[in-house]
C-alpha positions in Angstrom: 100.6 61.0 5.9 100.1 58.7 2.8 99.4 61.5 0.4 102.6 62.9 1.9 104.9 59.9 1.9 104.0 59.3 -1.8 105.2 62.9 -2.5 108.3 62.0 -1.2 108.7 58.9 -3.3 107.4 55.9 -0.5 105.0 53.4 -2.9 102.3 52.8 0.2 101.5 49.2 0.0 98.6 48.7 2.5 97.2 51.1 5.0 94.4 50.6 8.3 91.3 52.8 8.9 88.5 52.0 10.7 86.0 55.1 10.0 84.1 53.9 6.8 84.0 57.7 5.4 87.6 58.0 5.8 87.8 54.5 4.3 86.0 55.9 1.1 88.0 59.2 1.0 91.4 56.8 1.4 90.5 54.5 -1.4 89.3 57.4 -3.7 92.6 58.6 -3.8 95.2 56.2 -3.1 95.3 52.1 -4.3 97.1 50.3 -1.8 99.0 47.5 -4.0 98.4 45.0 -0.5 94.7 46.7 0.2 93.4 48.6 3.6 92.2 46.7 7.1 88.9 48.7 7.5 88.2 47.5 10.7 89.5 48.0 14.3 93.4 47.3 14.3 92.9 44.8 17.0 91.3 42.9 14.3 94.1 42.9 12.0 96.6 40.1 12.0 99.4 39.9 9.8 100.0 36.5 8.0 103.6 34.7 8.9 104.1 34.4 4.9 103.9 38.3 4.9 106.0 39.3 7.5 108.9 37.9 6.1 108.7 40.9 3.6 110.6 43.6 5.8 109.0 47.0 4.7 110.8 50.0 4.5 108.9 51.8 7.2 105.4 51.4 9.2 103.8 54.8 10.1 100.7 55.7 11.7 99.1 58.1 14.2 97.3 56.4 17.0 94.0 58.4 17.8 95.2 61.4 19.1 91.8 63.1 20.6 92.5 61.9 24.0 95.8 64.0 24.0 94.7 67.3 22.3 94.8 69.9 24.8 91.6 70.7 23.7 90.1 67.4 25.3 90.0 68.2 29.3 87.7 65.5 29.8 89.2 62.4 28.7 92.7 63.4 29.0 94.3 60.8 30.6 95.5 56.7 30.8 91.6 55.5 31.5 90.5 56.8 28.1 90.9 53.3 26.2 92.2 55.3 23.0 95.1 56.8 24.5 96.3 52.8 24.4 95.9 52.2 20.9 99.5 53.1 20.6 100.0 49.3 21.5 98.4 48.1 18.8 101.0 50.0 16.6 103.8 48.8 18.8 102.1 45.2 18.0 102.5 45.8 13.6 106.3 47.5 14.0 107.1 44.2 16.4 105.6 41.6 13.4 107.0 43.3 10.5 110.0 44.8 11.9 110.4 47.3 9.2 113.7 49.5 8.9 111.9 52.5 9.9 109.1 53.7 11.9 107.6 56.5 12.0 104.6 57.7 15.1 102.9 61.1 15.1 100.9 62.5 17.6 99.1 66.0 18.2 101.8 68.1 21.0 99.5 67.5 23.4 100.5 63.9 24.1 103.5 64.9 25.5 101.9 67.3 28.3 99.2 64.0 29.4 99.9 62.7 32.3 103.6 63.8 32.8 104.3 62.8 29.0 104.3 59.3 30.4 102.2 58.1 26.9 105.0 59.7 24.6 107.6 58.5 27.1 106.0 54.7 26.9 105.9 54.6 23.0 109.4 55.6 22.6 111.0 53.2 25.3 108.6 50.1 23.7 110.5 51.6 20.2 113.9 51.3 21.6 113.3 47.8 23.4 112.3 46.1 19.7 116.2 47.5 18.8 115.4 50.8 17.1 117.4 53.6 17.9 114.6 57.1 18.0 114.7 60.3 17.7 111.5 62.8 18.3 110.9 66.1 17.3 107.8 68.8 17.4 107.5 70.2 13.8 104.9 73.0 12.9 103.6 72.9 9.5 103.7 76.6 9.3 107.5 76.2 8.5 106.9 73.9 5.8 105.1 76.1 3.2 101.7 74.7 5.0 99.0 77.8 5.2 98.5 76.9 9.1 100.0 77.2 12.8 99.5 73.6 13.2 102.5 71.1 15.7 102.9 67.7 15.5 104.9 65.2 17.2 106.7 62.9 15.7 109.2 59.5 16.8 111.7 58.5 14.0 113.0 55.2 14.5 115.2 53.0 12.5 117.2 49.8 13.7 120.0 50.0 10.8 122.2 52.8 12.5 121.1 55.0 9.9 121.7 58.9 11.2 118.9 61.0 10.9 117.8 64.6 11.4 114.8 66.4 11.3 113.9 68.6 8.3 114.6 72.4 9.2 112.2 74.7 7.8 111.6 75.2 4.3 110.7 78.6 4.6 110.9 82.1 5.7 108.0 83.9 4.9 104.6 81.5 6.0 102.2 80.9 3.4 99.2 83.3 4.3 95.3 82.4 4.4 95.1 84.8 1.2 97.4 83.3 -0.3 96.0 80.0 -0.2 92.2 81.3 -0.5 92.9 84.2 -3.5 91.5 82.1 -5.9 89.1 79.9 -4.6 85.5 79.9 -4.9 82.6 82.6 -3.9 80.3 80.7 -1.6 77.2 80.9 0.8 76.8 79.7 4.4 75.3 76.4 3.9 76.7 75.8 -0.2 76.2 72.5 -0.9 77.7 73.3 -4.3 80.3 70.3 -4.5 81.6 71.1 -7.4 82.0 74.9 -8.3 84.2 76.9 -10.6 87.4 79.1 -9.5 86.8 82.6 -8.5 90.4 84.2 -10.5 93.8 82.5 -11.8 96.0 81.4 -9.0 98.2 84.1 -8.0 100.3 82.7 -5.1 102.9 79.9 -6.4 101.0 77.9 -3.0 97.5 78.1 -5.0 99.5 77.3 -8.1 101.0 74.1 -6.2 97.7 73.0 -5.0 95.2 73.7 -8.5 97.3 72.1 -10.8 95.6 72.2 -14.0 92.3 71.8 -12.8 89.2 74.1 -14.0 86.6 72.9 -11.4 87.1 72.6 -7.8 85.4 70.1 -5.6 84.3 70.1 -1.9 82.7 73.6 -1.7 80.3 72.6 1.1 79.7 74.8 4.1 78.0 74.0 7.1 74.6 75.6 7.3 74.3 77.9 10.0 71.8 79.3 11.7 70.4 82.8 11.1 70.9 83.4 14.7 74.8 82.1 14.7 75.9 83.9 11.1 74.5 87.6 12.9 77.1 87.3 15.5 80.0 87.2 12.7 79.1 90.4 11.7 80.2 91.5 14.6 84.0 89.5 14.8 86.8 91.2 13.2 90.3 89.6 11.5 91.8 87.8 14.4 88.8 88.3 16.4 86.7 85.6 18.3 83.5 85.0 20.8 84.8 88.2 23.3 83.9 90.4 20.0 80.3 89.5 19.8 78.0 91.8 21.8 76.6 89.6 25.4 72.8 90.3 24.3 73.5 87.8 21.3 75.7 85.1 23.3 72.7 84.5 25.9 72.0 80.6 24.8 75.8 80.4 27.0 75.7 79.8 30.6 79.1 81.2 31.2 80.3 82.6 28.0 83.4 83.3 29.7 84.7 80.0 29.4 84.7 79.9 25.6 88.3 78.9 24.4 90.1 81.5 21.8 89.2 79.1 18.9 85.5 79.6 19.3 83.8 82.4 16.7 87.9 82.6 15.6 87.9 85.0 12.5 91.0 84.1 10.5 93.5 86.5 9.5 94.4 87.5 5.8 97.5 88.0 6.6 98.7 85.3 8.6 98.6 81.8 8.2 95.4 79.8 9.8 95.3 79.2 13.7 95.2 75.4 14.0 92.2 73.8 12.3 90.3 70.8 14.5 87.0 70.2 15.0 85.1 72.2 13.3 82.1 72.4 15.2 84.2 73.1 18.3 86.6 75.6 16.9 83.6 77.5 14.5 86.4 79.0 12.3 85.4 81.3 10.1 86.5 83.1 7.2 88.3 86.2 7.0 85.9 88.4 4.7 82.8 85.7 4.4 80.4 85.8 7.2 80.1 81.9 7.0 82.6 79.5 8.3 84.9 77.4 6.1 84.2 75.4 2.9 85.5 71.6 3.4 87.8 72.7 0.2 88.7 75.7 2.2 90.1 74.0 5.0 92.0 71.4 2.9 93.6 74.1 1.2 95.0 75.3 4.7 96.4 71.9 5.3 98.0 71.9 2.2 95.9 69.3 0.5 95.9 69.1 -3.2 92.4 70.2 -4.6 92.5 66.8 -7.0 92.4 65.2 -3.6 88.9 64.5 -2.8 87.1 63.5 0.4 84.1 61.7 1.0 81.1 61.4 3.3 78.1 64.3 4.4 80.1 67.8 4.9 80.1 66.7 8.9 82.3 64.1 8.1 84.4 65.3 5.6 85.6 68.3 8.1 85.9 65.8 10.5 88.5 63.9 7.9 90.7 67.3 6.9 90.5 68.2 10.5 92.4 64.8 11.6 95.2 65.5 9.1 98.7 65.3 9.2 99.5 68.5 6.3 100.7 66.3 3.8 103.5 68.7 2.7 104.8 68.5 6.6 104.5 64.9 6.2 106.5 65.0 2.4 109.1 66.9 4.8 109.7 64.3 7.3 110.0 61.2 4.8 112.3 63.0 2.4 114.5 62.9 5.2 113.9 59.3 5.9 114.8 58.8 2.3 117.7 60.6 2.4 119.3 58.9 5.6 118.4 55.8 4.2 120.4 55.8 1.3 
């Protein structure tokens, strides 16, 4: 969301993270004029001489696993993370910016009733903002990727504000965004690697730049086992295409969601991108899943943007995402209504 709000023309000042890798990606690519908090947000308290500096706008996104509709097991108001929301309701109440902005996967508003959603937006309206919430999919935002997010606007200066409509008609495809990139191996630990062609697509365009080297080329080594059952998944495909005698390791193979052995389509934009070792995504002519540079391409990352950490945690980092173009999206819009 930071990469995003900059793009729209919002200087970031200071920003909170707790996960040390995504602490090193942050600071490798952004420098936070106030610094970061890189420590549990219950640990962060806001000196008196600060808050009398009224930002422009607070945003976050609470940890959202606990709503992803993914998550069966957690799913629900005993999983202490699902109440971190508080903790963002306890920054927007000290600094009392003019805006705020909360994001959330879709799922948060099916847990429990929607009582979670329902409870951050009242708590918004009692400090005297006046909200407004939306579900956005990135896919309509030039973002290679079928990918909803809910979002709360809020501002307490009467500003009206409406939701960006889509930017596009025709979706960015996974070609589109992969044409150029380059040719790699399951397991390539090649971090940096040159670029297979010239950028075709205006999107690979957008996100090269004038680089001549691309960085983050790691793939997760598979085993020999696990890369013979792609052979076996077609364009769209997924775990029901791989013959039974080579699933046997599953107990019930049957209860296998759609995103497992998920063999992305050339001609479409990506299915949602999560955790990788849950959703096994792989590419669409490659028998080998997706590069970390890969997968930041379908959330419309930059490729000057670089991330950090072993490849584990580096797909864990582009899978937590907001796409930063959705993001530029929404805070043009807060720009705009702010005058």
């Amino acid at each position: 969301m930071s990469l995003g709000a900059q793009e729209a023309g919002i200087d970031v000042r200071y920003a909170v993270e707790c996960d040390p890798n995504a602490v090193q990606t942050y600071l490798f690519n952004h420098k936070p004029k106030l610094g970061m908090h890189s420590r549990d947000i219950r640990e962060l308290h806001i000196p008196r001489n600060r808050r009398r500096r009224i930002p422009l706008v607070v945003f976050g996104g609470p940890p959202c696993q606990g709503f992803s509709t993914s998550n069966q097991r957690t799913r629900s108001s005993e999983n202490e993370n699902n109440w971190l929301f508080q903790e963002f309701l306890r920054i927007v109440r000290e600094l009392q910016p003019e805006w705020v902005v909360f994001e959330n996967v879709k799922g948060i508003l099916e847990t429990e009733g929607g009582k979670f959603a329902e409870r951050v937006n009242s708590q918004i309206q009692d400090l005297g903002y006046t909200t407004s919430s939306a579900v956005l999919n990135a896919k309509d935002f030039g973002v290679p990727q079928v990918r909803s997010r809910f979002f709360i606007v809020a501002n307490n200066a009467n500003a009206k504000f409406k939701f960006p409509q889509p930017t596009t008609k025709m979706p960015v495809t996974v070609k589109q965004a992969f044409q150029d990139l380059p040719v790699l191996r399951n397991g390539s630990m090649a971090d940096e690697a040159e670029y297979k062609d010239e950028a075709q697509s205006a999107y690979a365009r957008a996100m090269r730049g004038d680089l001549e080297l691309c960085t983050n080329n790691l793939v997760t080594n598979n085993a020999p086992h696990i890369v013979k059952r792609y052979d076996h998944i077609p364009q769209g495909g997924n775990w029901e295409d791989i013959p039974a005698k080579l699933m046997r390791n599953y107990t019930d193979r049957s209860r296998c969601h759609t995103g497992i052995y998920h063999r992305l389509r050339e001609s479409k934009p990506s299915v949602v991108i999560g955790n990788f070792r849950k959703n096994m995504l792989i590419h669409p002519t490659a028998n080998r899943g997706l590069s970390v540079r890969e997968a930041a391409r379908l959330q419309s990352f930059p490729d000057k943007f670089v991330f950090k950490g072993s490849v584990g945690f580096q797909q864990q980092q582009v899978g937590n995402a907001v796409p930063p173009l959705l993001a530029k999206a929404l805070f043009s819009r807060i720009l705009a209504a702010h005058g």
